[in-house]
Wavefront OBJ file of the C-alpha trace (Angstrom):
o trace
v 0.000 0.000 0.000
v 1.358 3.657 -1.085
v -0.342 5.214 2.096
v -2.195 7.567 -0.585
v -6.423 8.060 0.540
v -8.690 6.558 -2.104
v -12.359 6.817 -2.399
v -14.658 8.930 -0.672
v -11.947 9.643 2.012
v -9.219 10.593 -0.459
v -11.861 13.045 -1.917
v -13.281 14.494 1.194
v -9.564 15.597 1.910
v -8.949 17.345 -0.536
v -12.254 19.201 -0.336
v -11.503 19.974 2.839
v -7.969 21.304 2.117
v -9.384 23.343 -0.538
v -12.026 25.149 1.400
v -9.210 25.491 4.113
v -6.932 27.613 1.439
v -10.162 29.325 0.059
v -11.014 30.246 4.398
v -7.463 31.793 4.838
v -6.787 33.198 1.302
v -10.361 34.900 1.494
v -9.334 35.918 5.023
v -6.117 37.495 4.136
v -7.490 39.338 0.909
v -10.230 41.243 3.021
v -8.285 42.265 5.752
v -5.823 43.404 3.809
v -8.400 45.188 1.423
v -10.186 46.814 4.351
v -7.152 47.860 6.660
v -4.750 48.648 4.093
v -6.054 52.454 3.503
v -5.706 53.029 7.233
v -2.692 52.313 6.958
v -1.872 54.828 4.289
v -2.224 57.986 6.292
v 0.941 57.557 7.673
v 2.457 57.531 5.328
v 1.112 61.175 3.714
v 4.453 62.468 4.809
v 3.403 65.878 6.625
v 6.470 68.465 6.244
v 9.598 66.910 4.688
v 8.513 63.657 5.343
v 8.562 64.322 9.210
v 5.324 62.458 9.882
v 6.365 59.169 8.116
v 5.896 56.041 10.410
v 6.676 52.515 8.354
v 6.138 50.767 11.727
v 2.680 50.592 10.341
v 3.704 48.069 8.141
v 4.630 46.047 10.901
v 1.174 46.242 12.562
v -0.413 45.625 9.088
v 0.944 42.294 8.561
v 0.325 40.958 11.593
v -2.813 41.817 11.107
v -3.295 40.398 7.421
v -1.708 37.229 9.350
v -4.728 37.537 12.238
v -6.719 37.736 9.333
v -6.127 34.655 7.756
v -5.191 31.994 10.797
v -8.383 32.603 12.534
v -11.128 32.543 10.020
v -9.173 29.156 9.076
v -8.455 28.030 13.106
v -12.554 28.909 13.960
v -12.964 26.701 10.577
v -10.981 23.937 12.030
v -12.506 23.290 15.171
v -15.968 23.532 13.903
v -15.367 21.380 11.296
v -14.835 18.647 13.611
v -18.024 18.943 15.519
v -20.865 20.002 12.873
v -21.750 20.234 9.077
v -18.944 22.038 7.325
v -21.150 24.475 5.848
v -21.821 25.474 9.588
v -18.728 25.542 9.639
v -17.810 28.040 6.794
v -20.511 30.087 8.267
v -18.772 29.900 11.608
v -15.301 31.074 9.855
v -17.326 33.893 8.095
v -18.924 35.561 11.223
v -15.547 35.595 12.813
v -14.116 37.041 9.958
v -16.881 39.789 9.866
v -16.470 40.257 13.840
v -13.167 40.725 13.285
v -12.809 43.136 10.750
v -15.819 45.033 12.980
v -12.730 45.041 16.147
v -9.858 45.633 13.842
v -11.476 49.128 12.263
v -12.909 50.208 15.853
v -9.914 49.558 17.592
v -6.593 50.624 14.969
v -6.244 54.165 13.868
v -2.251 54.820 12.872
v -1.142 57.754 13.816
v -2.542 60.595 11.367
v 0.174 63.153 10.182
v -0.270 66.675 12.310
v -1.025 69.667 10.357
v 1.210 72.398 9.596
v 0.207 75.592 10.282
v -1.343 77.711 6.959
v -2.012 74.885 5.427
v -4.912 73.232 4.632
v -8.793 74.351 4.073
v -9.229 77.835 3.857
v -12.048 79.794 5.248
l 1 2 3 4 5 6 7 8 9 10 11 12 13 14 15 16 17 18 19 20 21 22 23 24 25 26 27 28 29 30 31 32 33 34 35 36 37 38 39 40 41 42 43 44 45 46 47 48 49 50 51 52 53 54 55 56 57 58 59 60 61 62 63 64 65 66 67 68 69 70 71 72 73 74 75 76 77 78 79 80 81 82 83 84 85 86 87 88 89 90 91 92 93 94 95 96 97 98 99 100 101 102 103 104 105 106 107 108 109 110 111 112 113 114 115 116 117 118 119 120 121
């Protein structure tokens, strides 16, 4: 024996490795689509460039990361213990929830203003 799955097993594998990339990919993408503009302001430049702050960067990938590994971890365990399109559903509410925390609770730094500039009256 090769110690390859056959049959229905073989196949429900793969489906479920599939829908795991598709959970995490999906995952990543959004969060990255939604908090990437936030993380543009800082990097407006202000005066010379004074107001530049690439530790954003930092922040957004860990958060892209977030983004994918628990959609796909929330997936995992509640694929074991219902239906996985319960499951799915389960991944996509903590996605959503997510997202909902992420844009309440990180606002990088916005540039200050300089003096005379801006809107005039």
């Amino acid at each position: 024996m090769s110690g390859k799955p056959t049959g229905a097993t073989g196949t429900a594998t793969t489906t479920r490795r599939t829908a795991a990339c598709v959970i995490a990919g999906l995952g990543a993408i959004v969060t990255g689509l939604v908090c990437a503009p936030r993380a543009a302001v800082a990097f407006s430049g202000g005066f010379e460039g004074e107001d530049i702050n690439p530790g954003v960067l930092v922040t957004l990938a860990f958060i892209v990361i977030g983004g994918a590994l628990v959609p796909l971890a929330v997936w995992a365990l509640a694929v074991r213990w219902s239906r996985p399109w319960i499951a799915v559903l389960a991944a996509l509410a903590v996605l959503t929830l997510g997202l909902w925390g992420v844009t309440e609770w990180w606002t990088p730094r916005f540039p200050t203003p300089v003096p005379g500039h801006g809107p005039k009256l």
